[in-house]
SERO-4910 file (N, C-alpha, C, O; in steps of 0.05 Angstrom, whole numbers):
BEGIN
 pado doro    nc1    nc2    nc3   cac1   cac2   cac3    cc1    cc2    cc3    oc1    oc2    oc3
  Unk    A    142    -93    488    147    -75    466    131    -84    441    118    -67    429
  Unk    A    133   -110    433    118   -121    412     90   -119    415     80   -122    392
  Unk    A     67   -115    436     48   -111    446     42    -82    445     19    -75    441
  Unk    A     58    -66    449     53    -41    447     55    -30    408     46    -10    398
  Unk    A     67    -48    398     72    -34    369     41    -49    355     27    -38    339
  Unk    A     37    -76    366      3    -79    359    -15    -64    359    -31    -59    341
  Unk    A    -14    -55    383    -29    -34    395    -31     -6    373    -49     10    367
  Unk    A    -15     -7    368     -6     22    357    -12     26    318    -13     44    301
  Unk    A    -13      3    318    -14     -7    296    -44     -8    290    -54      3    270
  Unk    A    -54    -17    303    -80    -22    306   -101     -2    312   -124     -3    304
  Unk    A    -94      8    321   -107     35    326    -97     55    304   -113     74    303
  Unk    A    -79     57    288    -65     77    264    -91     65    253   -108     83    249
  Unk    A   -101     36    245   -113     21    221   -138     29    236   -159     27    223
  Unk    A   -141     37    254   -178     26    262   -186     61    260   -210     65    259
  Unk    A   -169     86    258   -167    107    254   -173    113    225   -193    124    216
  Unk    A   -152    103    212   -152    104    180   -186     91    172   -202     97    154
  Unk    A   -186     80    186   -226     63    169   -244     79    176   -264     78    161
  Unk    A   -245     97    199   -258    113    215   -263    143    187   -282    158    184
  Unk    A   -236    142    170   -245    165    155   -269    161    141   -277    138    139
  Unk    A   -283    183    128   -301    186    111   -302    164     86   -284    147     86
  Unk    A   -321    164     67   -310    139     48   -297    165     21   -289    155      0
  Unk    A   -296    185     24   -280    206      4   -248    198      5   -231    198    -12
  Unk    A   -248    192     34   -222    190     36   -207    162     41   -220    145     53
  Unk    A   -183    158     34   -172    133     29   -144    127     46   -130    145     55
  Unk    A   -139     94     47   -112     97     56    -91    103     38    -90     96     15
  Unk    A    -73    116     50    -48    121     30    -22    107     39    -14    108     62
  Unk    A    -11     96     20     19     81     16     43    105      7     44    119    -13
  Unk    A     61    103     31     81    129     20    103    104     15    104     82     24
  Unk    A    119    117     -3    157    104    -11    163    113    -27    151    124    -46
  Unk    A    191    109    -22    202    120    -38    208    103    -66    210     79    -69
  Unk    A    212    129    -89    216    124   -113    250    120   -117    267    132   -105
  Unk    A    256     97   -141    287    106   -153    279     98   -181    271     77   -191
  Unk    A    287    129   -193    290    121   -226    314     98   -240    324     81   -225
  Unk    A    321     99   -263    340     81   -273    363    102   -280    380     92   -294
  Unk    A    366    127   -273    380    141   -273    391    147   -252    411    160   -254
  Unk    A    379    138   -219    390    134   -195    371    157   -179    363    154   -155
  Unk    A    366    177   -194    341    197   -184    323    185   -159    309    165   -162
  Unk    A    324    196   -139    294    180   -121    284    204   -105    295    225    -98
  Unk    A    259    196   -100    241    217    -97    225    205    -69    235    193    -50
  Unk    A    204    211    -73    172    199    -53    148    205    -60    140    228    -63
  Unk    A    131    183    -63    109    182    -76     81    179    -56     83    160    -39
  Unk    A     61    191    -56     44    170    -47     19    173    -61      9    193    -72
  Unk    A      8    142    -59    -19    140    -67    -39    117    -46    -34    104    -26
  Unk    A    -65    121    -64    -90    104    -45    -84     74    -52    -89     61    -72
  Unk    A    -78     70    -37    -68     37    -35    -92     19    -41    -89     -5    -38
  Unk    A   -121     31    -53   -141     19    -65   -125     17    -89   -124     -5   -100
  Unk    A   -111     40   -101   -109     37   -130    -88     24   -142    -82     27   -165
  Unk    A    -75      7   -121    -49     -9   -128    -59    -38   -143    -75    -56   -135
  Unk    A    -45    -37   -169    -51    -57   -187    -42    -81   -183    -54   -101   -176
  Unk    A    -10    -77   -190     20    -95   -185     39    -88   -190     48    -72   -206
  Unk    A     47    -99   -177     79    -98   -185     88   -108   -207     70   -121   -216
  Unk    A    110   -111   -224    126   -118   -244    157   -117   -247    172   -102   -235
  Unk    A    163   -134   -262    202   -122   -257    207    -98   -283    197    -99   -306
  Unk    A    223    -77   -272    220    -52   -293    246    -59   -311    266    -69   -303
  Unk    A    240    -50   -340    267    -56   -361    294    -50   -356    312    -55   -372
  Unk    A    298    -37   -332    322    -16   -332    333    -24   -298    316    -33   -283
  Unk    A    355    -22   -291    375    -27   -268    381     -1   -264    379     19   -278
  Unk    A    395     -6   -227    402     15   -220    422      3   -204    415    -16   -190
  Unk    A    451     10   -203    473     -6   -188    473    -40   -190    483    -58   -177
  Unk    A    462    -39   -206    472    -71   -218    449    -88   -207    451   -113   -210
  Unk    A    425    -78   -194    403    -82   -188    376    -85   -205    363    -65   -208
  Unk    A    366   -105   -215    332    -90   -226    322    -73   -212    326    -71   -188
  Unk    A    308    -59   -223    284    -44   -204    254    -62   -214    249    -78   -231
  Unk    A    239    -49   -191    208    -56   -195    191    -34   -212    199    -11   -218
  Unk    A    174    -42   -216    151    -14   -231    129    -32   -214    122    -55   -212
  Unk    A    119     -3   -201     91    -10   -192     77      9   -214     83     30   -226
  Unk    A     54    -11   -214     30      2   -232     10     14   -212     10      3   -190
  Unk    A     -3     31   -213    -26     56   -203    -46     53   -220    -42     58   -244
  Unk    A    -68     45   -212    -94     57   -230    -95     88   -232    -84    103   -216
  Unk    A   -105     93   -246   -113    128   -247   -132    128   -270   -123    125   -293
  Unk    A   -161    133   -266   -177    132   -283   -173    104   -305   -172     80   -298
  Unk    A   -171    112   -329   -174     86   -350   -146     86   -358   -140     83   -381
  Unk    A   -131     89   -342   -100     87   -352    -84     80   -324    -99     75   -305
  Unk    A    -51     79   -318    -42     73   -297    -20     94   -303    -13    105   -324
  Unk    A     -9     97   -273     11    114   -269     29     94   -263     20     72   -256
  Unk    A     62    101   -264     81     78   -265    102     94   -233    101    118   -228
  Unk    A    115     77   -221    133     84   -199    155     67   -205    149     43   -207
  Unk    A    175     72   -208    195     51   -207    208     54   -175    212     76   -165
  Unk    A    214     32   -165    222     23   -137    252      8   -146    259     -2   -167
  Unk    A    267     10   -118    283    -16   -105    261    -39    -97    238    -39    -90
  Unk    A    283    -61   -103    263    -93    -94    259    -91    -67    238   -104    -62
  Unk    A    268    -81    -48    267    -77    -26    239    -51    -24    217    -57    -16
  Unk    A    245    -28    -30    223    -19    -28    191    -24    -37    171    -13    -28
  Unk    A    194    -46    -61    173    -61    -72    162    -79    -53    138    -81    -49
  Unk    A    182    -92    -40    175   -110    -22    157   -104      1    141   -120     10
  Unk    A    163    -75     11    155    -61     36    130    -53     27    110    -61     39
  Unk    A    129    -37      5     97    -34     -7     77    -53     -3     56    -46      7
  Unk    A     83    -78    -10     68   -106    -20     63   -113     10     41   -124     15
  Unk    A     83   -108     35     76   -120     58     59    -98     67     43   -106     84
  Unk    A     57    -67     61     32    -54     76     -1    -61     59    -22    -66     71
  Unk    A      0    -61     38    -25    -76     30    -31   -101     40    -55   -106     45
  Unk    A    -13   -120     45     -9   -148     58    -37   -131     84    -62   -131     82
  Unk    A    -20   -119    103    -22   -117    122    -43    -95    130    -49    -89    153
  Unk    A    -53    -84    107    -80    -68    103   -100    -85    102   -118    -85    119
  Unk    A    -98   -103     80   -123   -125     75   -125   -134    103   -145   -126    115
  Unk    A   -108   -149    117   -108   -163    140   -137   -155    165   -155   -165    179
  Unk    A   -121   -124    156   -129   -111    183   -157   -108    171   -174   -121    184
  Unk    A   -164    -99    156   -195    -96    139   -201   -119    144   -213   -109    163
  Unk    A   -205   -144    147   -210   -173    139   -220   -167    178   -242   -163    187
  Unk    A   -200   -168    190   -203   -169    218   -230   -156    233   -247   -161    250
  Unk    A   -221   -135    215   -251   -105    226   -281   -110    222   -302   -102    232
  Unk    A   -270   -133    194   -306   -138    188   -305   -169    200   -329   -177    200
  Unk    A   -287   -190    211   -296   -206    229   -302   -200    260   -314   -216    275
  Unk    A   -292   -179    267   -298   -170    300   -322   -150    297   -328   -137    317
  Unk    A   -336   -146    272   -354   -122    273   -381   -131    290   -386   -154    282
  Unk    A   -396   -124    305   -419   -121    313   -433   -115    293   -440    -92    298
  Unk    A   -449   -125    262   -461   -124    246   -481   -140    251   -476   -163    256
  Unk    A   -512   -126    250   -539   -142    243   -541   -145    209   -532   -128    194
  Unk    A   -552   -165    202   -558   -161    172   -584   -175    172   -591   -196    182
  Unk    A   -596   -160    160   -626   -177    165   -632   -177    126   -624   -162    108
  Unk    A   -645   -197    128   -649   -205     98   -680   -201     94   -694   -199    113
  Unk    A   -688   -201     73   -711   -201     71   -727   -216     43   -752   -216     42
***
């Protein structure tokens, strides 16, 4: 079973690189305001800045604020620590797999 979700995994990631360079990976989760509001967001997981702890609680909880690039400014998400956490482990696990693709690549580079 654990072999088959590699698999699967791996091929979702070796699909996602295969797109065009217009197009990007995207990070979906869900949002919770400090009013308890939650929603779902997604963006290009290129444009993820960081995380931060946000001024405001929700059930006796902090929340997180992820920051978004968006041109010369950032867009803000406020999260559960838990859903912050899950974010942080698919970029974890984006880079990984990027890191992997360009050590198993069949690349000539000739210098000159």
């Amino acid at each position: 079973m654990n072999l088959i979700f590699k698999i699967l995994i791996s091929l979702s990631l070796l699909w996602s690189f295969s797109l065009s360079a217009t197009d990007s990976y995207q990070v979906a989760f869900e949002t919770t305001e400090c009013d308890g509001e939650s929603g779902f967001a997604t963006v290009a997981i290129q444009s993820i800045d960081k995380i931060q702890t946000a001024s405001c609680s929700y059930e006796g909880k902090k929340l997180k604020k992820l920051l978004v690039r968006s041109g010369s400014s950032f867009a803000t998400y406020t999260l559960t620590y838990s859903e912050a956490k899950s974010v942080m482990q698919d970029v974890k696990l984006y880079n990984r797999m990027k890191l992997k693709m360009m050590e198993n690549a069949n690349t000539l580079i000739i210098a000159k």
